[in-house]
DOTORVO-623123 format. One record per atom (N, C-alpha, C, CB): residue in one letter; x, y, z; residue number from 0. Coordinates in steps of 0.05 Angstrom, whole numbers, plus 5000, padded with zeros to 4 digits. Atoms other than C-alpha are relative to their C-alpha. Glycine has a CB too. Example, Ala and Ser with C-alpha at 12.3 -4.5 7.8 and 13.67 -1.06 7.14 Angstrom:
// DOTORVO-623123
DOBA  resn     X     Y     Z  resi
DOBA     A  5018  4976  5000     0
DOBA     A  5246  4910  5156     0
DOBA     A  5018  5024  5000     0
DOBA     A  4980  5001  5025     0
DOBA     S  4984  4976  4999     1
DOBA     S  5273  4979  5143     1
DOBA     S  4985  5022  5014     1
DOBA     S  5009  5009  4971     1
// end
This chain:
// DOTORVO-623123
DOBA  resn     X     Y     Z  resi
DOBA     X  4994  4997  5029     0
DOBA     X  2559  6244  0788     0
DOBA     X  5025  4984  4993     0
DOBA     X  5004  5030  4993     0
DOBA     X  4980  5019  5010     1
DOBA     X  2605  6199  0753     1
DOBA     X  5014  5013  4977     1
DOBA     X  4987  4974  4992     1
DOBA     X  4988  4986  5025     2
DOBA     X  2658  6234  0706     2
DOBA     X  5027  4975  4991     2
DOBA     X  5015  5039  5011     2
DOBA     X  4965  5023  4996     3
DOBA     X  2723  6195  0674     3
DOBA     X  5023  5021  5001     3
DOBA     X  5011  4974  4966     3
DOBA     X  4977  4980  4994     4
DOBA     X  2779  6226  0696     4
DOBA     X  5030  4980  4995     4
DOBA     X  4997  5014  5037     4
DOBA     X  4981  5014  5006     5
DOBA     X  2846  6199  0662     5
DOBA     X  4999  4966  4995     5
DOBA     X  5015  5007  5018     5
DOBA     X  5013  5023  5014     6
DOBA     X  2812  6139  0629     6
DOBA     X  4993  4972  5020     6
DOBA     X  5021  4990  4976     6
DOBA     X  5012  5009  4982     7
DOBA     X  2787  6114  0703     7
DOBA     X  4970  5018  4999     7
DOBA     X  5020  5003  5024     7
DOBA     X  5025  4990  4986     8
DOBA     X  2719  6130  0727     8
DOBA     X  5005  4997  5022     8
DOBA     X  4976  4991  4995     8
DOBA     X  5001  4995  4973     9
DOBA     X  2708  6160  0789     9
DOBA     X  4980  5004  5003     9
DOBA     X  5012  5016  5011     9
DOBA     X  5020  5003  4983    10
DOBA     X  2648  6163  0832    10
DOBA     X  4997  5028  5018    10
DOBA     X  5006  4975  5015    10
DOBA     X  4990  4968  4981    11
DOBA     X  2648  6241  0853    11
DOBA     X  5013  5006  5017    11
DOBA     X  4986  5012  5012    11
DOBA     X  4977  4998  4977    12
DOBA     X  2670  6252  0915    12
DOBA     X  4992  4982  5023    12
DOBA     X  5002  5031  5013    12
DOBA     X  5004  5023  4978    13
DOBA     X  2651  6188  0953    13
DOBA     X  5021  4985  5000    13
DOBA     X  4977  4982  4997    13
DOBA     X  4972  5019  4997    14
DOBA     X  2718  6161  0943    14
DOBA     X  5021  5008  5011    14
DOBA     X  5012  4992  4977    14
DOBA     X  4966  4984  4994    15
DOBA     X  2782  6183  0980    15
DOBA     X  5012  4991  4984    15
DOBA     X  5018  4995  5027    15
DOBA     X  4970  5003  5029    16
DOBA     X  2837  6192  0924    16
DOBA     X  5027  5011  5012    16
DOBA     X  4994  5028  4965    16
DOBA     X  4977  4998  4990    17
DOBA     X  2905  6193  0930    17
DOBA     X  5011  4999  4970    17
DOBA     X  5008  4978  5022    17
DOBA     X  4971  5004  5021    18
DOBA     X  2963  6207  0874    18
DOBA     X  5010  4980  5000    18
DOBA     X  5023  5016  5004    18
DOBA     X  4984  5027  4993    19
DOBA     X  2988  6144  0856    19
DOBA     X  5027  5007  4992    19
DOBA     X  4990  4971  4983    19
DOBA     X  4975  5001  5007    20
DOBA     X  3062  6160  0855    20
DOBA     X  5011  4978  4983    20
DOBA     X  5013  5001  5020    20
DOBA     X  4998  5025  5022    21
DOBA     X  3073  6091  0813    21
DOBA     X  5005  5020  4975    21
DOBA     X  4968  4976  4996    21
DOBA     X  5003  4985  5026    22
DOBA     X  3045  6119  0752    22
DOBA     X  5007  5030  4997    22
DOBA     X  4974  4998  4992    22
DOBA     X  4992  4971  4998    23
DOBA     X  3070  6193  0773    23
DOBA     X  5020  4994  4980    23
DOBA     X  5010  5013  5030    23
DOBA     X  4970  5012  5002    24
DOBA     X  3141  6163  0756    24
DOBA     X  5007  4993  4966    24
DOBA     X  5003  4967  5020    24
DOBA     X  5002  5004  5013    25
DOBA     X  3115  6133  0700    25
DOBA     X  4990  5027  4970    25
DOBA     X  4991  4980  5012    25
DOBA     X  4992  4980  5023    26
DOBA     X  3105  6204  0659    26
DOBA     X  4969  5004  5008    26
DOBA     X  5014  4991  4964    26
DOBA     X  5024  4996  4985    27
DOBA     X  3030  6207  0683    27
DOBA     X  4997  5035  5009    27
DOBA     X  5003  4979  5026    27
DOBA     X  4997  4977  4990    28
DOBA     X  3009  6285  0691    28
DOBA     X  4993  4998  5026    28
DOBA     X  4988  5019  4988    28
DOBA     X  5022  4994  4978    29
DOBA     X  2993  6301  0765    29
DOBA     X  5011  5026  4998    29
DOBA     X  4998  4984  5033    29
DOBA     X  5001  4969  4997    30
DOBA     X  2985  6374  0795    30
DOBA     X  5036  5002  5015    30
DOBA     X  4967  5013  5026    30
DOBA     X  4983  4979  4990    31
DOBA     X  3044  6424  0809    31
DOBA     X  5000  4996  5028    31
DOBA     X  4991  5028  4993    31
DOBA     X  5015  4991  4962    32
DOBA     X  3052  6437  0888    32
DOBA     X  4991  5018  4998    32
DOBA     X  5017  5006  5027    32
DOBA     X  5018  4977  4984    33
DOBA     X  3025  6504  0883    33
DOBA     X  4977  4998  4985    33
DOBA     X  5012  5032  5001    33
DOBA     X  5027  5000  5005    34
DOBA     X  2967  6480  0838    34
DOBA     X  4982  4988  5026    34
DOBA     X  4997  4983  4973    34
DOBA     X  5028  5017  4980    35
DOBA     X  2898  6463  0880    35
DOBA     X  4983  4980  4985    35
DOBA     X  4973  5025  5010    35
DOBA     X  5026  5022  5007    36
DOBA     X  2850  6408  0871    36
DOBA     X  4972  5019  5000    36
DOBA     X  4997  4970  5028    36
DOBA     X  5029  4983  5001    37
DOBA     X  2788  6448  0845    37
DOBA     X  4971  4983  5012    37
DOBA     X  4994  5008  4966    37
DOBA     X  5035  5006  5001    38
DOBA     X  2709  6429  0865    38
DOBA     X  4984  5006  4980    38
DOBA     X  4985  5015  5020    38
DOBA     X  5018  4985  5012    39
DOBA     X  2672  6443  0813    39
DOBA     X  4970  5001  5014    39
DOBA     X  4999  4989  4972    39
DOBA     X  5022  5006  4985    40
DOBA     X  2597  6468  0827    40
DOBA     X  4984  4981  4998    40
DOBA     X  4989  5016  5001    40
DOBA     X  5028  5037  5008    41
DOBA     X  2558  6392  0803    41
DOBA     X  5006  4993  5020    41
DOBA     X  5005  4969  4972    41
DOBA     X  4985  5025  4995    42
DOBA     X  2599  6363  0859    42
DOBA     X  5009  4981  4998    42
DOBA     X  5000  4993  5006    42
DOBA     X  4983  5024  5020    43
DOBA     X  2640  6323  0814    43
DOBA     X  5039  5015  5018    43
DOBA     X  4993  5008  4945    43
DOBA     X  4979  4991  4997    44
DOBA     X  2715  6328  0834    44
DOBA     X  5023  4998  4972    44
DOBA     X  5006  4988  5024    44
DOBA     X  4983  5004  5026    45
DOBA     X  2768  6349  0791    45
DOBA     X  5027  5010  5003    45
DOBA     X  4987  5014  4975    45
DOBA     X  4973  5006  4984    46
DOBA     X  2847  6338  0802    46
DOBA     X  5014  5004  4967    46
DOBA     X  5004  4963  5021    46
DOBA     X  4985  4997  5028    47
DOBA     X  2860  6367  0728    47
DOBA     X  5014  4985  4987    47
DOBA     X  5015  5016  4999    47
DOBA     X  4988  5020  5027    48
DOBA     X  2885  6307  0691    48
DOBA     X  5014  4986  5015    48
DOBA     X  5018  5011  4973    48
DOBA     X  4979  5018  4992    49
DOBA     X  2918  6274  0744    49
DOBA     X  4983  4966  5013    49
DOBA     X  5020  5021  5029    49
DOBA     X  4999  5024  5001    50
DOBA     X  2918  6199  0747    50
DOBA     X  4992  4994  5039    50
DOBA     X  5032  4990  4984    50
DOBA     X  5012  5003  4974    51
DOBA     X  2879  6180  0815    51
DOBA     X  4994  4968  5016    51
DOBA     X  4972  5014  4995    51
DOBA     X  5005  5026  4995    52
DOBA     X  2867  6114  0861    52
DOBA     X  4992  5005  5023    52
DOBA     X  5021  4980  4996    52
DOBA     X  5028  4997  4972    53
DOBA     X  2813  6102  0915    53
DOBA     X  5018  4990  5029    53
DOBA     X  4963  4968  4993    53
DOBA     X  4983  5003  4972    54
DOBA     X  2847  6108  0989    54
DOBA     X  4986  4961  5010    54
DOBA     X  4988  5036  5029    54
DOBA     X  5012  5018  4992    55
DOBA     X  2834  6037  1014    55
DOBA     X  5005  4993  5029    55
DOBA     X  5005  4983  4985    55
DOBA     X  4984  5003  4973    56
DOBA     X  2830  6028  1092    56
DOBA     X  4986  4977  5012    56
DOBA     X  5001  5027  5020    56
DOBA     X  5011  5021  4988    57
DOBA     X  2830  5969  1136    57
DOBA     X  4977  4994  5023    57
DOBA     X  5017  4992  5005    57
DOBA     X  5017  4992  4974    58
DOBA     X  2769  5952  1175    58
DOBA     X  5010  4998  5024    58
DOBA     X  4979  4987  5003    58
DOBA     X  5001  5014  4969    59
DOBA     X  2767  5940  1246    59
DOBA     X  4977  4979  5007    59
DOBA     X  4996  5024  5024    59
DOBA     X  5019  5032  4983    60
DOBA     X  2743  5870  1276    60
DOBA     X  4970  5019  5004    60
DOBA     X  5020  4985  5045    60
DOBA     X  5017  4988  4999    61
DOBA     X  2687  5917  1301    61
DOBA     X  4971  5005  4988    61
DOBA     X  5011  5012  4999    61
DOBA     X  5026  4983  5019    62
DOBA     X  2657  5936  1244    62
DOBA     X  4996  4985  4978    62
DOBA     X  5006  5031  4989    62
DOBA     X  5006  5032  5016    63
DOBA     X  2660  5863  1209    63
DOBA     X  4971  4986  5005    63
DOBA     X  5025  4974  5013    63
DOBA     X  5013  5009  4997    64
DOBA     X  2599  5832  1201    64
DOBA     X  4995  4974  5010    64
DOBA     X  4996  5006  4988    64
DOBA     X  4998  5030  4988    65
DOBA     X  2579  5771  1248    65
DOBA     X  4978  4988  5000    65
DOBA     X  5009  4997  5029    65
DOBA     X  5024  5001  5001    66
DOBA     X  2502  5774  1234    66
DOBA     X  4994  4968  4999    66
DOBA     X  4991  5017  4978    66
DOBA     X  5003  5038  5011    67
DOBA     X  2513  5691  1201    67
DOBA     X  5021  4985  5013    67
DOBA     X  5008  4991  4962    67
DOBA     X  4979  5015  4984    68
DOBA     X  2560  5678  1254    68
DOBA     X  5029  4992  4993    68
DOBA     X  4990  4978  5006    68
DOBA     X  4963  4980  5009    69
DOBA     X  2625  5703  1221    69
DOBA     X  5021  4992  5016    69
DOBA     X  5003  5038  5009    69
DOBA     X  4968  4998  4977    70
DOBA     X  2690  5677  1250    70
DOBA     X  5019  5014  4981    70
DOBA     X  5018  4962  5012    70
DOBA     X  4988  4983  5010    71
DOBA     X  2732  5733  1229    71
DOBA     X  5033  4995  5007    71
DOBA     X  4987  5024  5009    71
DOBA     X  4967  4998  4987    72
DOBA     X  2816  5727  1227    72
DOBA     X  5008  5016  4983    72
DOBA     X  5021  4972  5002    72
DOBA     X  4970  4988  5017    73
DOBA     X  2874  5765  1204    73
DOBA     X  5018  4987  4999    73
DOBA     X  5015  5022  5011    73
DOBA     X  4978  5017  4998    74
DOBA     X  2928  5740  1175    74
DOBA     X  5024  5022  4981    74
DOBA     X  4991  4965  4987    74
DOBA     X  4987  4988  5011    75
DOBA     X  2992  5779  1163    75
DOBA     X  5029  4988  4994    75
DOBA     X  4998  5020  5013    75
DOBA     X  4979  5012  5012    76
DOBA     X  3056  5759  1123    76
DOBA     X  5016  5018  4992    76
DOBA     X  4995  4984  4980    76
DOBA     X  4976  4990  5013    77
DOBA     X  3118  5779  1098    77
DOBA     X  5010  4978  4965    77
DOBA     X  5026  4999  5030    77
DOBA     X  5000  5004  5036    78
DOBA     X  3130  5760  1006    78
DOBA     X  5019  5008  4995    78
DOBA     X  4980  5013  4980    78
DOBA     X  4977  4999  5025    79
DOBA     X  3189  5756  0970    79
DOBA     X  4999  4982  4976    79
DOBA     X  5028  4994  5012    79
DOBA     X  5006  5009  5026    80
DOBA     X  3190  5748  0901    80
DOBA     X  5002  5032  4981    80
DOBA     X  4967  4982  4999    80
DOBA     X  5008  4983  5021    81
DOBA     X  3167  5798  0843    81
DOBA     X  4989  5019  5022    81
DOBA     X  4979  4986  4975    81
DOBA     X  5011  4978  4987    82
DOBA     X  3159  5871  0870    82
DOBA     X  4993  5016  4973    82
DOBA     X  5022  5015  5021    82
DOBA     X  5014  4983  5031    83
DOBA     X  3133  5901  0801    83
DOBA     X  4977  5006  5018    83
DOBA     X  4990  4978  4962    83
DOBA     X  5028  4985  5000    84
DOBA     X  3076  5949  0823    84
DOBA     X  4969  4983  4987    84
DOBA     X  5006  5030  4980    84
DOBA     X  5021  5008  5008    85
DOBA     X  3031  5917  0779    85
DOBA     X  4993  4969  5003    85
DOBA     X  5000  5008  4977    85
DOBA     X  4998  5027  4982    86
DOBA     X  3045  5844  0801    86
DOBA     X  4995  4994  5022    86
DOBA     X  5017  4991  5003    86
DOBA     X  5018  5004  4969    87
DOBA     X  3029  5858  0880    87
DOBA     X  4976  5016  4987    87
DOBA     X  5017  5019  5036    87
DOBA     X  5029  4988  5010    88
DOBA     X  2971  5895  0850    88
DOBA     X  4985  4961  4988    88
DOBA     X  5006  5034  4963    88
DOBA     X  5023  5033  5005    89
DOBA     X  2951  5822  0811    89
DOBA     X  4999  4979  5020    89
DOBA     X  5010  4979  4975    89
DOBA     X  4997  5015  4974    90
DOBA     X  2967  5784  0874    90
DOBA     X  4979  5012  5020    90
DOBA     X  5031  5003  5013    90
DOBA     X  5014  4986  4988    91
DOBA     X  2926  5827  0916    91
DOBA     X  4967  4998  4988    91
DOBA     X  5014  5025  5000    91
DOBA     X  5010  5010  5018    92
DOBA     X  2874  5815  0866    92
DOBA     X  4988  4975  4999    92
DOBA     X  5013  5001  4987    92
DOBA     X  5006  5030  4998    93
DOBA     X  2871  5743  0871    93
DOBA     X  4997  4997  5024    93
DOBA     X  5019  4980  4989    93
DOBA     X  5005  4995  4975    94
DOBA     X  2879  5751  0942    94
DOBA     X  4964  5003  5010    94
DOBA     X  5017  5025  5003    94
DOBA     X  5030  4996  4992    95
DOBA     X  2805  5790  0945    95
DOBA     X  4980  4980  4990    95
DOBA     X  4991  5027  4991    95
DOBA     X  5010  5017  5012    96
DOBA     X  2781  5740  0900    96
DOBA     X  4989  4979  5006    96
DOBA     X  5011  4996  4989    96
DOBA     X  4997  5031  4993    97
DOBA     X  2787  5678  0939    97
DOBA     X  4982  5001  5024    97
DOBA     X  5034  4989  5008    97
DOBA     X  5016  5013  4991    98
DOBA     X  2734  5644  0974    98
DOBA     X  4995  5010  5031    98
DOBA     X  5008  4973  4996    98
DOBA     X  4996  4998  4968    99
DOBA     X  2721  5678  1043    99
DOBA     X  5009  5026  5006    99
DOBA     X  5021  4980  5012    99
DOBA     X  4984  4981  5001   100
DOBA     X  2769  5737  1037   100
DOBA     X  4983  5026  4995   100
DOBA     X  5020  4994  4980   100
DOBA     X  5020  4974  5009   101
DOBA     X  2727  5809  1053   101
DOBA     X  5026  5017  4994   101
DOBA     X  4975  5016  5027   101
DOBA     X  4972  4976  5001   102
DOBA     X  2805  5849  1049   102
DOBA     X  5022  4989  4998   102
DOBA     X  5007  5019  5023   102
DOBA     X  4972  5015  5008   103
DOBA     X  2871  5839  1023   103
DOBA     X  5014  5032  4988   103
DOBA     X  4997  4967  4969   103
DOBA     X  4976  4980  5018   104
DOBA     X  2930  5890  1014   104
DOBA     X  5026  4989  5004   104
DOBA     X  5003  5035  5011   104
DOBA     X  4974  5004  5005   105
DOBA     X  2990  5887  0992   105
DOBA     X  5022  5026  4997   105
DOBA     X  4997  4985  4977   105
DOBA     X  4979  4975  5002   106
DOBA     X  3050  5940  1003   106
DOBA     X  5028  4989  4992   106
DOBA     X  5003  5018  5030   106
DOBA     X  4974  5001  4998   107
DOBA     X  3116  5947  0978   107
DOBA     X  5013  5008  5028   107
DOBA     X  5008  5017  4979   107
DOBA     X  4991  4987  4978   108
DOBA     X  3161  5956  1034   108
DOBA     X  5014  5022  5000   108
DOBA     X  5012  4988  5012   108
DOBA     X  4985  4990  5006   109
DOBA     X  3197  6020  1039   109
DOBA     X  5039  5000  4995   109
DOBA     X  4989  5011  5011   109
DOBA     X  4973  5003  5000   110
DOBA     X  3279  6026  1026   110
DOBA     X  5008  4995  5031   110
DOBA     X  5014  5026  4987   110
DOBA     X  4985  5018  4979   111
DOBA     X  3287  6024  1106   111
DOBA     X  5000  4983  5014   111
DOBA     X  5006  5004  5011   111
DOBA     X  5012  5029  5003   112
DOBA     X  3240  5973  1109   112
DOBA     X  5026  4980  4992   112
DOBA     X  4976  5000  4974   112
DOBA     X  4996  5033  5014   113
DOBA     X  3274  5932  1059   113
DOBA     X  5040  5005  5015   113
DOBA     X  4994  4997  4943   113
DOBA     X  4966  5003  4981   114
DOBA     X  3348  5950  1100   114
DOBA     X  5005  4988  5011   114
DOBA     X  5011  5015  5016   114
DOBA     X  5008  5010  4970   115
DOBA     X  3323  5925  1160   115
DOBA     X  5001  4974  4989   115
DOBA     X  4968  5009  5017   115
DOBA     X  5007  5030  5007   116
DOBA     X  3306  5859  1122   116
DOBA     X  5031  4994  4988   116
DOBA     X  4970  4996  4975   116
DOBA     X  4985  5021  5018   117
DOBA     X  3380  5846  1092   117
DOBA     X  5012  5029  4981   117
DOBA     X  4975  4972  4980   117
DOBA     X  4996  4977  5025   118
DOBA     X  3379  5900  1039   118
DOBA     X  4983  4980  4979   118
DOBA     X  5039  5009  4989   118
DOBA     X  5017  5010  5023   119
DOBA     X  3332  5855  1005   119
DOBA     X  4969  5016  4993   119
DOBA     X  4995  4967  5008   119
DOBA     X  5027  4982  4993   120
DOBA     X  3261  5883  0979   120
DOBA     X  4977  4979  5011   120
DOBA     X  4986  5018  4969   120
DOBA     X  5017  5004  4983   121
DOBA     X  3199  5858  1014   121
DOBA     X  4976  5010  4991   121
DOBA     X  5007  5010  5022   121
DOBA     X  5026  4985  4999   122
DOBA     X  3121  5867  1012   122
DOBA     X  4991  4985  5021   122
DOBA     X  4981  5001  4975   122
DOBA     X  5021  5004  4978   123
DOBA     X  3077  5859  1066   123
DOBA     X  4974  4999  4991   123
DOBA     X  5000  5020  5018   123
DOBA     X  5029  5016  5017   124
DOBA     X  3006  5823  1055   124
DOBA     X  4986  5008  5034   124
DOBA     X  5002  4953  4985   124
DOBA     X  5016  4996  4961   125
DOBA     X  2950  5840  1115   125
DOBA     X  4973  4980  4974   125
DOBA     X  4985  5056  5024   125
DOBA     X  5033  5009  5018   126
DOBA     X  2879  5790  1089   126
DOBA     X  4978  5000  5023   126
DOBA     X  4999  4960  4983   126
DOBA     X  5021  5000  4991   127
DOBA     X  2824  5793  1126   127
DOBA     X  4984  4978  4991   127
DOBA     X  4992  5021  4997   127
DOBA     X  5014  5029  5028   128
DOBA     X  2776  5720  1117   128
DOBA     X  4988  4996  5025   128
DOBA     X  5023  4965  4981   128
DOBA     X  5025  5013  4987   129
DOBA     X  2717  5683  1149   129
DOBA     X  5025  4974  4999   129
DOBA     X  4963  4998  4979   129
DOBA     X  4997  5026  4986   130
DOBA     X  2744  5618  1187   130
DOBA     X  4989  4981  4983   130
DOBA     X  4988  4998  5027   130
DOBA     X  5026  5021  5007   131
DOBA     X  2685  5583  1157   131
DOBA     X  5009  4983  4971   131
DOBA     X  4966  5021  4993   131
DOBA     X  4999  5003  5033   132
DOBA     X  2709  5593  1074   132
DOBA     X  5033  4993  4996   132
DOBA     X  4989  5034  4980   132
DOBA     X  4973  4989  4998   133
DOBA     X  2780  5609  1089   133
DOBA     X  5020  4987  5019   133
DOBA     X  4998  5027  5007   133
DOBA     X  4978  5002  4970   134
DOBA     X  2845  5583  1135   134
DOBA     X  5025  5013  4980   134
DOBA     X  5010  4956  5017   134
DOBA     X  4968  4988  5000   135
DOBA     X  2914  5607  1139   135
DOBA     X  5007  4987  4969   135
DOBA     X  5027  4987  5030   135
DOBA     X  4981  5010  5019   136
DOBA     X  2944  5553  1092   136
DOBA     X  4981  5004  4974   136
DOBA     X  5010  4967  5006   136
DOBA     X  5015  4993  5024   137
DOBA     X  2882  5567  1040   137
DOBA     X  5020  5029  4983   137
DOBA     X  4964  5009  5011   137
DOBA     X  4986  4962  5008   138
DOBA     X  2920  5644  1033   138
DOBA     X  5026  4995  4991   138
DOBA     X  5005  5027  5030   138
DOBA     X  4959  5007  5006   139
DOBA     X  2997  5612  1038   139
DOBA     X  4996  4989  4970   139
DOBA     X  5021  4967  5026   139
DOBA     X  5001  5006  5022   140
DOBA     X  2972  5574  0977   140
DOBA     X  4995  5009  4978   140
DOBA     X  4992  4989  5000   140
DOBA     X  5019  4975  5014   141
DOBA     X  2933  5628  0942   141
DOBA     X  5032  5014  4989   141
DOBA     X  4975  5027  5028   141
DOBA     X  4974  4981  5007   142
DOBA     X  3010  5666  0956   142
DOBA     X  5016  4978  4982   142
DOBA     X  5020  5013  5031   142
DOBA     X  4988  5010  5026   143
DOBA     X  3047  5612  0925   143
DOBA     X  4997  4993  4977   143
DOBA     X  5006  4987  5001   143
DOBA     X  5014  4993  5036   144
DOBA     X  3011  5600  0863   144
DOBA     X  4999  5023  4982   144
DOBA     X  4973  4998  4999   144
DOBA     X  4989  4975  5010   145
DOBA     X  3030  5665  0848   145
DOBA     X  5035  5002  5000   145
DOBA     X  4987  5023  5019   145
DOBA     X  4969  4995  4995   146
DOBA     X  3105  5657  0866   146
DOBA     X  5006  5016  5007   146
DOBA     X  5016  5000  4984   146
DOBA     X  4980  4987  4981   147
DOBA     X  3117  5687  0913   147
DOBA     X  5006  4981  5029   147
DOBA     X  4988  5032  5009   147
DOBA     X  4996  5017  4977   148
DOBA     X  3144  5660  0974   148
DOBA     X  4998  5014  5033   148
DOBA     X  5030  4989  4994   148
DOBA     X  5003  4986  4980   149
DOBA     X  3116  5679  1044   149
DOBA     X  5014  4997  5024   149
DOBA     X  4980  4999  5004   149
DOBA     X  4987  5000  4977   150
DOBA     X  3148  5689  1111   150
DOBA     X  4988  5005  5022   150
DOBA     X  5017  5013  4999   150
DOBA     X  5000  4995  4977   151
DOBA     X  3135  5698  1179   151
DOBA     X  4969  5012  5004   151
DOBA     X  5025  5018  5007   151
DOBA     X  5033  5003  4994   152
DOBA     X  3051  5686  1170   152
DOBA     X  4997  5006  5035   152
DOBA     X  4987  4962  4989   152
DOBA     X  5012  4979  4971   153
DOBA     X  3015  5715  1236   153
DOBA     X  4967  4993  4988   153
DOBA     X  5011  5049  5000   153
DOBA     X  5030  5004  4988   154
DOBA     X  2941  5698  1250   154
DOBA     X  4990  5011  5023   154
DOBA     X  4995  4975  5005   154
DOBA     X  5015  4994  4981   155
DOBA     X  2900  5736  1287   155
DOBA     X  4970  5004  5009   155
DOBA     X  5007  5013  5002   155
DOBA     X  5023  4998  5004   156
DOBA     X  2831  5730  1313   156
DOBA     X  4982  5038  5020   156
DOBA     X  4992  4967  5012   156
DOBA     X  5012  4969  4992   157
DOBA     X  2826  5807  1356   157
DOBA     X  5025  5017  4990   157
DOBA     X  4994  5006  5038   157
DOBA     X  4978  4978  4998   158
DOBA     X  2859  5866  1326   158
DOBA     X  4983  5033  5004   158
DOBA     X  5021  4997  4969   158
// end
């Protein structure tokens, strides 16, 4: 069953959701701690008005498809530049977008994250890409055309 819940649609309960603290911050209702996340009986889920976003997790090499002979890499970076929430969200974005690319996230780093680095802030990029459509410097370019500037790129073909 498909309901809209806080002017997203959701997909019943085939999605893992998560509270996006972002928009929490931003005045956004979510639940109380001692409220519960109800079931209703349709099996639709319902998180009373709070603002929701689909858990996203990374595959494993494993479970990548190689059926057309798939050369599969990872490639992970370190981005400085623009940390606006909604800017690694459009980066990330363009990221999945691009030619080759089955996964792309993008995290802010946390505060002792960004300590560790300087006291500067930081995001971390993981992409996932076919060899075939895709190389490293295709992604570094993808990141700078966005402005940001990457660091300490990592390629890997087993993780």
């Amino acid at each position: 069953m498909i309901r809209p819940l806080a002017n997203l649609v959701i997909c019943g309960a085939s999605a893992a959701l998560a509270i996006c603290p972002v928009f929490a911050q931003q005045g956004a209702p979510v639940p109380s701690e001692g409220s519960a996340q109800t079931q209703p009986a349709d099996g639709g889920l319902d998180l009373k008005g709070s603002l929701a976003i689909p858990v996203v997790v990374e595959p494993a090499l494993k479970d990548l498809d190689t059926s057309k002979q798939q050369s599969w890499r990872r490639a992970t970076m370190s981005l400085s530049g623009s940390m606006c929430p909604a800017c690694l969200m459009e980066l990330e974005g363009k990221l999945k977008h691009t030619l080759g690319v089955t996964f792309a996230k993008v995290n802010r780093e946390t505060t002792a994250q960004a300590q560790e680095s300087g006291g500067h802030h930081v995001a971390s990029a993981v992409v996932i890409y076919d060899l075939r459509f895709a190389n490293l410097k295709k992604i570094e370019a993808c990141v700078k055309d966005d402005k940001y500037k990457p660091s300490d790129l990592a390629e890997s073909s087993q993780w």
